[in-house]
N, C-alpha and C positions, 0 to 999 in steps of 0.2 A: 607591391604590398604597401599601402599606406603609415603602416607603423613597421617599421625595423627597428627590433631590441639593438640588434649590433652598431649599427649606424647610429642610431638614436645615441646610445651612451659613449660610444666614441666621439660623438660631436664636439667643435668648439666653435664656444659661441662668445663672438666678440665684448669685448664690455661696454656698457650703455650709459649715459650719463643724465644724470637729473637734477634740477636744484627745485626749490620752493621760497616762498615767504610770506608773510602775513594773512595777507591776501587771498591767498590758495587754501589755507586755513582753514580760513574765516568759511568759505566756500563750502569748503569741505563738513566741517560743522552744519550749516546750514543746510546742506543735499541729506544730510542723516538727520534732521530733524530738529537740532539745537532751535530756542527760541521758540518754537511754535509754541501758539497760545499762552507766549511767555515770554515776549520778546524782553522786558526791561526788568526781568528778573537779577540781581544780583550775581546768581552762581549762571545763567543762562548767558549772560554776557562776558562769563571767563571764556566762554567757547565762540563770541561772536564780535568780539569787541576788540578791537587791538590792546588799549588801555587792560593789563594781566592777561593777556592772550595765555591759554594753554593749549596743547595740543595730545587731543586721544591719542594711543598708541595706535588704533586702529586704523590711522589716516598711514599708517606703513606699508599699506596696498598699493596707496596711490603713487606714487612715484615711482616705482616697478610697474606700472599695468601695462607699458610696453613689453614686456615680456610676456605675455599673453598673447598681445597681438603678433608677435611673431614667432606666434610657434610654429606655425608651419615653414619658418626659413632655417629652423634644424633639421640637420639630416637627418633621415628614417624619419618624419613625424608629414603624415603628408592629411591632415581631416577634413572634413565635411563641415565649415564653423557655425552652418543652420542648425546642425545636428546635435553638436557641444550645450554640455551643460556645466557649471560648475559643483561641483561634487564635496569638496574639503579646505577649509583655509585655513593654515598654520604659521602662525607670526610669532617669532622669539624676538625680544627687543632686549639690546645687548645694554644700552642706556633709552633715556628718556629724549624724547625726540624732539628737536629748537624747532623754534617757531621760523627760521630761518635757517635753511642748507641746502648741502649740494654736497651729493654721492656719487659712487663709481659703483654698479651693480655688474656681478658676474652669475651667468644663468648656467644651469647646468640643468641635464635630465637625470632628477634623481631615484624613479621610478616607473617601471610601465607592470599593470597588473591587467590580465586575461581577463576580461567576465562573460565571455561567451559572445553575447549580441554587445558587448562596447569592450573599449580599450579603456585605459585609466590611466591617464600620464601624470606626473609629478614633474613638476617645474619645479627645482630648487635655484633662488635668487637671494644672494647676499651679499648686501651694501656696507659701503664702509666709505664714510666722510675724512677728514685729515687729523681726524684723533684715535680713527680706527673702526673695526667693524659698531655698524650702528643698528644694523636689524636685521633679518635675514626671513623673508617669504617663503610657504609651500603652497603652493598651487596644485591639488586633485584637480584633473580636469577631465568627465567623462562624455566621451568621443562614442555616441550611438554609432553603432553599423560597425565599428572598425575593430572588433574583436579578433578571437580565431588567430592569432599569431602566434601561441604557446606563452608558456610562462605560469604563473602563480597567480590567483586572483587577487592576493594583496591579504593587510591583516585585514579583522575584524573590528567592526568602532570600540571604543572605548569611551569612560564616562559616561555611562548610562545615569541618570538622573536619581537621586537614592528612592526609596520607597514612603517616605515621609513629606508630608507637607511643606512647601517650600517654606524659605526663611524671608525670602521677599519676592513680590510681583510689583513691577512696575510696565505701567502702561508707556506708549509711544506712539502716538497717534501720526499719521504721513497726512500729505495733502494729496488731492489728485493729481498736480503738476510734480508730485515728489521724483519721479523718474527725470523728467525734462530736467530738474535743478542739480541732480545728483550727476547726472550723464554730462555734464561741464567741467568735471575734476577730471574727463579724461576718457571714461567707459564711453563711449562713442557705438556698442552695439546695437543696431538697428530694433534688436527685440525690445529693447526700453524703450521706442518713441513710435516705431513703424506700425501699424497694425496690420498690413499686408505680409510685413516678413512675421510676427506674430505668430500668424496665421500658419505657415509655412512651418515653423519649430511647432505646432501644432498647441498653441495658445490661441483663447478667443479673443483676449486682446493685450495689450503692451503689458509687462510684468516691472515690477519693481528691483532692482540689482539684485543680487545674493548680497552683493557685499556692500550695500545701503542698508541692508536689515541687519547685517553682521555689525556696521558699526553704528547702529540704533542700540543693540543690544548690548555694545560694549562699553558706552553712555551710563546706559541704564544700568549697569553692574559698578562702574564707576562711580556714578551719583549717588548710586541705594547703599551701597557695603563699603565703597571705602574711600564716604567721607569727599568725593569729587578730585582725589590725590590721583592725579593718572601716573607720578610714578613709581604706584603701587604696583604696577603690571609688569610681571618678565613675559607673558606668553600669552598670547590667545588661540584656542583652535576651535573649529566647528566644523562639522557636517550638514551641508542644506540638503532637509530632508522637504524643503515645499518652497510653494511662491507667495509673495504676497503682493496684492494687486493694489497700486496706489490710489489711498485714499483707506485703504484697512489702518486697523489699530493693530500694533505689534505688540500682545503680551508677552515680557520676559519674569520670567519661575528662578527664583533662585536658590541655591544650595549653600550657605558655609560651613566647608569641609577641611580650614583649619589652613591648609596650603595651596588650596586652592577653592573661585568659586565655582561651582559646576552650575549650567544652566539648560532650560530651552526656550523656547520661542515659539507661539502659535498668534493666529489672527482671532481678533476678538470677535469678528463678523461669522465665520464659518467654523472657527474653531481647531484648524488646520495645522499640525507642527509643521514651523519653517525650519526650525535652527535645533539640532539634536547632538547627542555626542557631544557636547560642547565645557570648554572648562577657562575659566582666567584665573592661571598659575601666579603666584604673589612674591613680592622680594620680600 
């Protein structure tokens, strides 16, 4: 059986280590979009400039994305990684993230939900630097074909978008090489650059990360509501309900709801929701 609930939550999985600096940043910013069409803008250079470097909360993917790539080295988790989609991204940030570090992350299976034709794994990864925990990742990650194990299909989304006109839309426009520049912080998946494997996850051609629009979108809630302060952020989570293919414009809709923003995401070309479900919870 490709997925064992038993094995799967009894696993242990060693701890992983990572550090960052500047550099990786800087990188990072730039794969999501920072700068474009605005390179020597004032606030576009907090993100791309060492000189007041900051750093989005959203870059707390990137130093855990090894724990992705080995999921299949826990027990009970055996998938298909043509097949794999990412489904859900939930990031608590316990402080505001240096522009330089280095973590010890411990991965644990903190979920498997049924859905019939797919599995639904939850990767819980929580890092913690020498002053203590520093952010902690959840990874939905939906596994076509590997259903049928038993179990519960999981909850239902929340944060549904209110019913009133957003409070802000801010556009994000990508370039066509946006994939190539973003898949250098790490995401090394062939479906961002390959158009043969593409083909095979059953894309007509290379798609743009989940999680390059996830922190496109967490930018632009950043910049528009509050003020370009990233350490406004305790939480960010989404569900990718779509793709966006590099070289679209990513509109993000925004909500303020007081404790949180709630948002989505769709492409300006097609009109398409990427990013649903979605909220960045405030300190």
């Amino acid at each position: 059986m490709p997925i064992d609930p038993a094995l799967a939550f009894a696993a242990e999985v060693p701890p992983a280590h990572a550090s960052w600096d500047a550099d990786d940043v800087i990188l990072y910013h730039l794969g999501i979009g920072a700068g474009i069409n605005r390179a020597t803008d004032p606030a576009e250079l907090e993100y791309t400039y060492e000189r007041n470097l900051k750093v989005l909360p959203s870059f707390g993917v990137i130093p855990v994305f090894d724990a992705l790539l080995n999921m299949n080295s826990i027990d009970g988790i055996d998938v298909n990684f043509a097949l794999v989609l990412h489904g859900e991204q939930d990031l608590e940030l316990h402080r505001p993230i240096p522009v330089n570090g280095s973590i010890e992350s411990r991965v644990r299976v903190a979920g498997l939900h049924d859905k019939g034709k797919a599995g639904l794994v939850v990767l819980e990864v929580e890092s913690s630097d020498a002053d203590g925990p520093l952010f902690t990742n959840r990874f939905s990650i939906f596994a076509r074909g590997e259903g049928g194990f038993g179990g519960e299909p999981g909850p239902k989304p929340a944060d549904a978008a209110p019913g009133r006109a957003p409070d802000a839309v801010v556009e994000s426009p990508t370039m066509s090489d946006q994939a190539l520049l973003y898949r250098l912080s790490g995401d090394k998946n062939p479906l961002h650059a390959d158009p043969e494997f593409a083909a095979i996850a059953g894309f007509e051609t290379p798609i743009l990360h989940g999680l390059c629009t996830y922190g496109a979108a967490c930018k632009g809630v950043v910049d528009e509501m509050l003020d370009g302060d990233v350490t406004k952020v305790a939480r960010y989570q989404v569900r990718f309900s779509g793709v966006v293919f590099p070289g679209e414009t990513i509109m993000t809709s925004m909500w303020d709801e007081g404790d949180r923003i709630v948002l989505t995401a769709a492409t300006e070309e097609r009109g398409d929701t990427v990013l649903s479900n979605a909220a960045v919870w405030l300190r």
